[in-house]
LUMTI-449404 format. One line per field, with one value per residue (C-alpha): residue number from 1; x, y, z. Coordinates in Angstrom, 1 decimal, always signed. Layout:
num c(NUM:...)
px c(X:...)
py c(Y:...)
pz c(Z:...)
# end
This chain:
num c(1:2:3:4:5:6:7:8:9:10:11:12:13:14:15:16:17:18:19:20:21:22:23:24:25:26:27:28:29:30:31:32:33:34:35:36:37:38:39:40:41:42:43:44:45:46:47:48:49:50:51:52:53:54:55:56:57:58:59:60:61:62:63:64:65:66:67:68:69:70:71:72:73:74:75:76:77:78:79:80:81:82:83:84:85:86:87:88:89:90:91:92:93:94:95:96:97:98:99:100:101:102:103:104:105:106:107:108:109:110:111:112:113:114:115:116:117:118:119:120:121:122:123:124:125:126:127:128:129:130:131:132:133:134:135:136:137:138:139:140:141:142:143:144:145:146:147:148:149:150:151:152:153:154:155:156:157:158:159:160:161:162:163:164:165:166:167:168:169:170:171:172:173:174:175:176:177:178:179:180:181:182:183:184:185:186:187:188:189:190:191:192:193:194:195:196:197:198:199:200:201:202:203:204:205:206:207:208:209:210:211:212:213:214:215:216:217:218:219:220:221:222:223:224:225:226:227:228:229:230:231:232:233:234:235:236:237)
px c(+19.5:+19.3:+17.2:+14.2:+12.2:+8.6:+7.3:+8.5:+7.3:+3.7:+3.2:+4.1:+2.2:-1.8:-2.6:-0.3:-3.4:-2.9:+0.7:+2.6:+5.2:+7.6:+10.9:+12.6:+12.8:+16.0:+16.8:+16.2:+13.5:+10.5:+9.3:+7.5:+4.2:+1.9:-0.9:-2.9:-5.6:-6.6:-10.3:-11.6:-15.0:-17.8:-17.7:-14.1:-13.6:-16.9:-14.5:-13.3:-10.2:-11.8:-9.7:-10.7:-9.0:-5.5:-5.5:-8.0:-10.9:-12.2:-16.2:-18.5:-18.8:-22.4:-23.6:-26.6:-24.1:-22.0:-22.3:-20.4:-17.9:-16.5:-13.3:-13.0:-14.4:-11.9:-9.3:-5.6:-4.2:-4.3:-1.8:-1.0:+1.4:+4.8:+3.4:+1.7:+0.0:-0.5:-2.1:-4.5:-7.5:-8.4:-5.5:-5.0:-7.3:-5.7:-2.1:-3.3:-5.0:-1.8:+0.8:-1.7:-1.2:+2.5:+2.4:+4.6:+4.3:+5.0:+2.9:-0.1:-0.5:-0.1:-3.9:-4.7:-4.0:-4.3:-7.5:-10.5:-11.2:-10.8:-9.2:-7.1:-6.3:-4.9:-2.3:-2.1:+0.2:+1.4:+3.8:+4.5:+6.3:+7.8:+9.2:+11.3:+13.7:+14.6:+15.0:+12.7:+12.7:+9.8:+9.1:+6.9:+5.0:+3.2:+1.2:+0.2:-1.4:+1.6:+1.4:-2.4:-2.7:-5.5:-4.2:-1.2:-0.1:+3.3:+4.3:+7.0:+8.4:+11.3:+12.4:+14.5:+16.2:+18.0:+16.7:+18.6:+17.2:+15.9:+15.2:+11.8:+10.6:+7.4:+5.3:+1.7:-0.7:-0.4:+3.0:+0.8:-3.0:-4.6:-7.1:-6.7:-4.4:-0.9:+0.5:+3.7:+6.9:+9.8:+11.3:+9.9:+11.5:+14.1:+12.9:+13.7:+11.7:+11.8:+11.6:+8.0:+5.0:+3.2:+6.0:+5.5:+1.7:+1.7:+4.2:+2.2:-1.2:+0.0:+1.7:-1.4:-3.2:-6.2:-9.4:-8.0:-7.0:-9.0:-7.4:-3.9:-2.8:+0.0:+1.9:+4.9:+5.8:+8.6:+11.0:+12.1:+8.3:+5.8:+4.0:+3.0:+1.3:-1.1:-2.4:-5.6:-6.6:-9.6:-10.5:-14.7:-15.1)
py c(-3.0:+0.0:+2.8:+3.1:+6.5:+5.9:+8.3:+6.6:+3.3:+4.5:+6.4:+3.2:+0.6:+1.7:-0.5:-1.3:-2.1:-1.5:+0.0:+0.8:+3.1:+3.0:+4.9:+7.4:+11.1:+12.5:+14.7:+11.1:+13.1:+11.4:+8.0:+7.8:+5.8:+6.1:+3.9:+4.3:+2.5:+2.1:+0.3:-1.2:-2.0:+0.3:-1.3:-0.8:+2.8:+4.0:+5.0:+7.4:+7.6:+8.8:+9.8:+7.1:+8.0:+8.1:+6.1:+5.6:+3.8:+3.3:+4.5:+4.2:+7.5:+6.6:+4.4:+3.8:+2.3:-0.2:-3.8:-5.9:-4.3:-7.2:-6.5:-2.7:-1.6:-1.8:+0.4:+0.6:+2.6:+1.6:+3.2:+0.4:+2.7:+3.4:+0.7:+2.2:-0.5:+0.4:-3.0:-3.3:-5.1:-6.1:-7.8:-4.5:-6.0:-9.2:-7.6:-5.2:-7.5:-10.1:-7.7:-6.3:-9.5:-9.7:-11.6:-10.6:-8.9:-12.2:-14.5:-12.1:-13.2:-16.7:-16.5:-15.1:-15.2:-13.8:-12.8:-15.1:-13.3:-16.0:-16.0:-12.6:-14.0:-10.2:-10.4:-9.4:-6.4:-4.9:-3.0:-2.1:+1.2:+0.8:+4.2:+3.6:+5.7:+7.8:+4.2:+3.6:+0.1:-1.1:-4.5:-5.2:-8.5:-10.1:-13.2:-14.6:-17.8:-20.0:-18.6:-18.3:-22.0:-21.0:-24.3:-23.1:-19.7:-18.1:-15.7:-13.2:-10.8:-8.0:-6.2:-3.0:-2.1:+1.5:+2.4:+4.8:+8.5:+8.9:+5.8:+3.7:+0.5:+0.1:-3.0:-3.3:-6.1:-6.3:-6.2:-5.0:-5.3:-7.8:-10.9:-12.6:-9.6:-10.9:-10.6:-8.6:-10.3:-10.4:-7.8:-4.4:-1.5:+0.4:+4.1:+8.0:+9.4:+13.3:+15.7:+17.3:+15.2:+18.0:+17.0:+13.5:+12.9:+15.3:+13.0:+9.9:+11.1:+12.7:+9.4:+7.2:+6.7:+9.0:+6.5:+3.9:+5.9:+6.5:+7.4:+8.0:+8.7:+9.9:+10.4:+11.6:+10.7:+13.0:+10.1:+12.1:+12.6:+10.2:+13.6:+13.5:+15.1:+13.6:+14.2:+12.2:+12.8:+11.3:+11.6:+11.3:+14.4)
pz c(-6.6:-9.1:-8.3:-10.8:-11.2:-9.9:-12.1:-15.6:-13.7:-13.4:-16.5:-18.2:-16.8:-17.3:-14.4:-11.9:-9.3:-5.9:-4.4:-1.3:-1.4:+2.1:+2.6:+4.5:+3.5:+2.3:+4.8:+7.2:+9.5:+8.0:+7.8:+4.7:+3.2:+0.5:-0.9:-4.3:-5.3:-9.4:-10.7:-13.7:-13.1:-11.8:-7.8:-7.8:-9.4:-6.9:-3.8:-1.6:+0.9:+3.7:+7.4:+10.4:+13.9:+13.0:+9.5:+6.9:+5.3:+2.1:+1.4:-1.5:-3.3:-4.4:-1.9:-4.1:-7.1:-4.4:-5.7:-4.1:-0.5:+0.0:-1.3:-1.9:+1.6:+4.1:+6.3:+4.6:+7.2:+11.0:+13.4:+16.8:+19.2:+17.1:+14.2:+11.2:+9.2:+5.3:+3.4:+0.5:+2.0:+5.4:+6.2:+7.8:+10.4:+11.1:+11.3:+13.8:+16.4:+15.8:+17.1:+19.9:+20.9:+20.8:+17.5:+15.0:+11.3:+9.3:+11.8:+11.7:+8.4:+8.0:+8.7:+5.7:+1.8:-1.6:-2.1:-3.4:-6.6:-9.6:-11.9:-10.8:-7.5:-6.4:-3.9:-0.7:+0.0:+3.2:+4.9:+8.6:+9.4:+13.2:+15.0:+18.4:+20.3:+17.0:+14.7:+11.9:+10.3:+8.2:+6.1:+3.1:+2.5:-0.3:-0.2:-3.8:-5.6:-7.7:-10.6:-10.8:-8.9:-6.0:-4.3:-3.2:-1.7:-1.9:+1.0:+0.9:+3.3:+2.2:+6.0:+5.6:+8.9:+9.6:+6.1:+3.9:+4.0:+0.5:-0.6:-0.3:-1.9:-4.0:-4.3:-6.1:-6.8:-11.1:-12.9:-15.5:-17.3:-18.4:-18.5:-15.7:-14.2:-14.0:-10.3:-9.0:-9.1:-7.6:-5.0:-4.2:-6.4:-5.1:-5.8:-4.3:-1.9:-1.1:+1.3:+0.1:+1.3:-1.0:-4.1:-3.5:-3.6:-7.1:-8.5:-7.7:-8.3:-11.6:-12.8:-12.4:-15.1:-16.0:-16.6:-13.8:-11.1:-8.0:-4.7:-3.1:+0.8:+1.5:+5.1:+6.5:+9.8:+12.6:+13.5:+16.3:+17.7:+15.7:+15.1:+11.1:+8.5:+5.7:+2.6:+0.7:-3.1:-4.5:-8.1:-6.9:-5.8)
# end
């Protein structure tokens, strides 16, 4: 698969959704994740990354202007032992009490699919990172309506084992704008990942589009000592 520049893929796609970025660093010391979140309507764009224990949540900015929380409130990041969770919804949820209960990744979420929000449909995205004995492997999953069909539900999983240092694969919910939001196809995208947790969420954050952007995580994890280091940007301020 040929590498694409993340940067060129974000500045020219006004609304890729929701995305995961996972990889490894390229000196290899750092298991790497990042998740962004974009909005076109009021509800969605009104949110804040906020840190909960040792992952994330999402919170209204304005609690006063939160319509519907349905589907924008929810924790993205969860951390279970050596397992970092990193999903767009709460999915996050269901993965973590599955493999607290020896289930595993792809069997966590045959419980759930894409969401219920006709005539979008957004998929379900989400990534596991898993850190043992100085190994790092990680897998991505996306669960999706046919083409737009709510009957039927399409389930993908893409695992990466002894990943390459400097590389990382992206998924997000849209390939692109528009009405009803077209969803992702095909594989995740094979894209760079550097050594500079500080490099890597400016590139992100400054590759988003203005108006639709709203909040990015970033984390970068010590393979050798699951000790890691974090950075959240949200354009409510």
């Amino acid at each position: 698969m040929e590498m694409i520049s993340l940067e060129k893929e974000l500045k020219e796609n006004s609304y890729p959704g929701r995305g995961i970025v996972i990889g490894r660093s390229a000196d290899g010391t750092k298991a790497v994740a990042a998740y962004f979140i974009m909005g076109r309507s009021e509800n969605s764009r009104n949110r804040i990354f906020v840190e909960d224990g040792e992952g994330i949540r999402t919170q209204a900015f304005d609690p006063s202007k939160l319509t519907d929380p349905s589907l924008i409130i929810y924790a993205p990041v969860r951390v279970l032992g050596n397992k970092t969770i990193v999903t767009n919804g709460d999915q996050t949820d269901t993965i973590y009490e599955g493999m607290d209960r020896q289930l595993t990744f792809e069997q966590s979420l045959r419980s759930r699919e894409f969401e219920p929000d006709g005539p979008n449909y957004t998929p379900r995205i989400s990534g596991i990172m898993h850190i043992e004995n100085g190994r790092y492997n990680y897998a991505m999953s996306i669960l999706k309506s046919n083409n737009g069909n709510p009957e039927a539900c399409n389930r993908y999983t893409f695992a990466y084992e002894n990943c390459v240092a400097g590389e990382g694969h992206f998924i997000h919910t849209y390939k692109c704008d528009g009405n009803p939001l077209p969803s992702f196809e095909g594989e995740p995208k094979l894209v760079a990942i550097p050594d500079d947790i500080d490099a890597f969420a400016d590139l992100l954050w400054s590759s988003l589009n203005e108006n639709n952007k709203v909040s990015l995580f970033v984390r970068y994890i010590n393979i050798a000592d699951g000790t890691y280091t974090s950075r959240i940007i949200n354009k409510n301020k």
